[in-house]
C-alpha angles and dihedrals in degrees: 000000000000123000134201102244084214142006125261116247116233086244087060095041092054102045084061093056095050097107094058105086121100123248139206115261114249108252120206118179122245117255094228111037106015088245118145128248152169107257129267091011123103121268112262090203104054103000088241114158129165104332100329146063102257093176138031112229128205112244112230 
């Protein structure tokens, strides 16, 4: 069986593991209302996208 020559440091292991950690979505707002939204997906609030209304939304 295969066996690491030498140990990892903990410098090298958690450098490694930098890209883990969970980040915050990246918010745009919306064109039409100000909402906030994720990019490139149609807004939940108005069912704005692009340059048109995709889809009608109740009002609440």
């Amino acid at each position: 069986m295969a066996v690491p020559r030498k140990r990892k440091s903990a410098s090298r292991r958690g450098n490694q593991r930098s890209h883990d950690a969970l980040k915050r979505p990246v918010l745009a707002r919306c064109p039409s209302c100000e909402a906030p939204k994720l990019p490139h997906r149609m807004c939940s609030a108005c069912g704005w996208y692009g340059d048109r209304t995709v889809v009608a939304v109740e009002a609440d």
